[in-house]
C-alpha atoms as a printed R data frame, in Angstrom:
   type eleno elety resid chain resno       x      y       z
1  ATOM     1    CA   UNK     A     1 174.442 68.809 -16.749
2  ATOM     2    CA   UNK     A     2 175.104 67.908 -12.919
3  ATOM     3    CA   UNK     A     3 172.918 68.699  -9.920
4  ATOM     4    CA   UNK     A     4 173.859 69.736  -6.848
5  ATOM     5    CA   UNK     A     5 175.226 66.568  -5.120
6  ATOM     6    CA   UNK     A     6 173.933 67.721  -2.025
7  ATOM     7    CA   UNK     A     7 170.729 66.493  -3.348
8  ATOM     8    CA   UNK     A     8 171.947 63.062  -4.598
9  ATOM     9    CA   UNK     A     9 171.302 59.987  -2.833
10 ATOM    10    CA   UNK     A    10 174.667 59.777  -1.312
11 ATOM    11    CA   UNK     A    11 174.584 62.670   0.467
12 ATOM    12    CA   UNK     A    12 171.040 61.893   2.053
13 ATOM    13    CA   UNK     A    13 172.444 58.649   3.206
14 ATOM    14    CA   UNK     A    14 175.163 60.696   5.190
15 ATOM    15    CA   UNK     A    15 172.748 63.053   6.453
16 ATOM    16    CA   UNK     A    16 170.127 60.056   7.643
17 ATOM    17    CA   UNK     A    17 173.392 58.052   9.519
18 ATOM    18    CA   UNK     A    18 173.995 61.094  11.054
19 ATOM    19    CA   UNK     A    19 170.769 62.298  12.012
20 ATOM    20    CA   UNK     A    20 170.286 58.780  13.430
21 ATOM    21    CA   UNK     A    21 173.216 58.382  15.764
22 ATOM    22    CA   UNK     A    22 171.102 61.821  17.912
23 ATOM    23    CA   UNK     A    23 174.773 63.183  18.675
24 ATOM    24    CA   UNK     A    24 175.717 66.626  20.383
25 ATOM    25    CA   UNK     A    25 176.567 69.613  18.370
26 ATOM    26    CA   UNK     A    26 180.166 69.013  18.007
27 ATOM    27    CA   UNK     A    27 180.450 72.907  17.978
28 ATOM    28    CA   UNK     A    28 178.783 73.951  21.481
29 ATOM    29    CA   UNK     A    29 178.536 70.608  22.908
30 ATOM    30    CA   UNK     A    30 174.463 70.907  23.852
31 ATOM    31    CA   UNK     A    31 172.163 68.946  22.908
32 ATOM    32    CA   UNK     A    32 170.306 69.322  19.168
33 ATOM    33    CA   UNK     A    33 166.440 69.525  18.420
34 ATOM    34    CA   UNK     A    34 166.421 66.506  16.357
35 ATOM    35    CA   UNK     A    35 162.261 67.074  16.018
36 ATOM    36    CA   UNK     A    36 162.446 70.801  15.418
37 ATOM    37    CA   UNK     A    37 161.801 72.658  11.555
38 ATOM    38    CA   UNK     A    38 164.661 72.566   9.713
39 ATOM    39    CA   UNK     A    39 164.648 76.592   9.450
40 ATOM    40    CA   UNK     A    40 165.086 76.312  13.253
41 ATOM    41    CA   UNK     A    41 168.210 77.626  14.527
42 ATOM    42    CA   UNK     A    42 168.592 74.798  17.043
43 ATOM    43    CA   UNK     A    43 167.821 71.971  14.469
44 ATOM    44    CA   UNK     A    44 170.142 69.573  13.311
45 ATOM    45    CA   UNK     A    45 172.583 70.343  10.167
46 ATOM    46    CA   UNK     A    46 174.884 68.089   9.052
47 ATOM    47    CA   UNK     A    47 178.506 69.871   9.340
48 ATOM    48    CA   UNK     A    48 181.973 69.363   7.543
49 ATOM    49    CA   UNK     A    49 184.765 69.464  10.319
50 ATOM    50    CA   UNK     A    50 187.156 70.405   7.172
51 ATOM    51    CA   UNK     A    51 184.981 72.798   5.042
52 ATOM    52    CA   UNK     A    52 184.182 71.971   1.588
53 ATOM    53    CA   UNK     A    53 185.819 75.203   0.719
54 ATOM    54    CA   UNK     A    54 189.171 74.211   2.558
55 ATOM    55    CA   UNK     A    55 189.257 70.499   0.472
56 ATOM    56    CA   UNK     A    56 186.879 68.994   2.638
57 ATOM    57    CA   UNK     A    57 185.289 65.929   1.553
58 ATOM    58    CA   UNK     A    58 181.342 66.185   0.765
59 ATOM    59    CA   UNK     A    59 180.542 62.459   1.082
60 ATOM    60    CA   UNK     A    60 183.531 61.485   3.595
61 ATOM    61    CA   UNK     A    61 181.629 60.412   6.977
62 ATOM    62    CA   UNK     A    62 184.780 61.273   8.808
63 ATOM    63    CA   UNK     A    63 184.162 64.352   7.862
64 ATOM    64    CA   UNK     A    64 180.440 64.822   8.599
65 ATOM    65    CA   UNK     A    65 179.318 66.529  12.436
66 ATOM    66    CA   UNK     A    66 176.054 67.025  13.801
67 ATOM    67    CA   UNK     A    67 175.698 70.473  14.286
68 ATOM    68    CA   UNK     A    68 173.164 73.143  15.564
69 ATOM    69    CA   UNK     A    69 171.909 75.592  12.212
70 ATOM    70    CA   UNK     A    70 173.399 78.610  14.198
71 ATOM    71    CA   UNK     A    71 176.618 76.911  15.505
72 ATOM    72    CA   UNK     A    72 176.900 75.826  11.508
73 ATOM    73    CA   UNK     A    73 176.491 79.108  10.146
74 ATOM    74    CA   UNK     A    74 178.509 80.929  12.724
75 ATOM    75    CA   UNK     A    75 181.318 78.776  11.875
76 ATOM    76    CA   UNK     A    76 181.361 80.038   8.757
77 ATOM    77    CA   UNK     A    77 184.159 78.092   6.822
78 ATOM    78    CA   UNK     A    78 186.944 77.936   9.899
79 ATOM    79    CA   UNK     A    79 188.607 74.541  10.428
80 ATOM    80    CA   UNK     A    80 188.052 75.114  14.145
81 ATOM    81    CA   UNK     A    81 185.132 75.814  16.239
82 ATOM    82    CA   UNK     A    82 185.023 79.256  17.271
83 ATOM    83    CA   UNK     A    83 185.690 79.487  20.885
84 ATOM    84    CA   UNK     A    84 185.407 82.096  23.243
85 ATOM    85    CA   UNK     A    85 188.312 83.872  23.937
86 ATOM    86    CA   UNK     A    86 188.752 83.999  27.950
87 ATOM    87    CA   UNK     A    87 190.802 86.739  29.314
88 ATOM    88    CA   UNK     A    88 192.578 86.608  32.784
89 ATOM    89    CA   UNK     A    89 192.490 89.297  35.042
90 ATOM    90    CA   UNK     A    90 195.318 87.915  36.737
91 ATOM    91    CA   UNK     A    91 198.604 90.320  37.117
């Protein structure tokens, strides 16, 4: 029987190379609390700019982002970040 990969060496490996290089969220471009919990919502997740669900590659670190928890989970499984719509008043 298989575990989940995410638990596999491999996978840790990503997550530690990432965590390393102290990046940005690449979602809202602030800066992540590396030293916070990891329940935090402003901690650091590692993020899948093509979601696994989409064909995204789990191990693939051209795929891997640093990302903020909430950023991550409001992304849901879009291949974009969500951005905020801006409307012009202009006529």
């Amino acid at each position: 029987m298989a575990g989940n990969p995410r638990n596999g060496r491999p996978y840790r490996r990503l997550v530690d190379w990432l965590r390393a290089q102290r990046l940005p969220c690449w979602i809202c471009g602030h800066n992540i609390g590396y030293e916070l919990d990891a329940r935090h919502p402003l901690s650091f997740t590692l993020d899948h700019q093509v979601p696994l669900s989409r064909g995204g590659d789990l191990l693939d670190p051209a795929n891997a982002r640093a990302a903020h928890r909430r950023c991550n989970s409001a992304r849901g499984n879009r291949t974009a970040p969500k951005r905020p719509e801006r409307t012009s008043r202009r006529w």
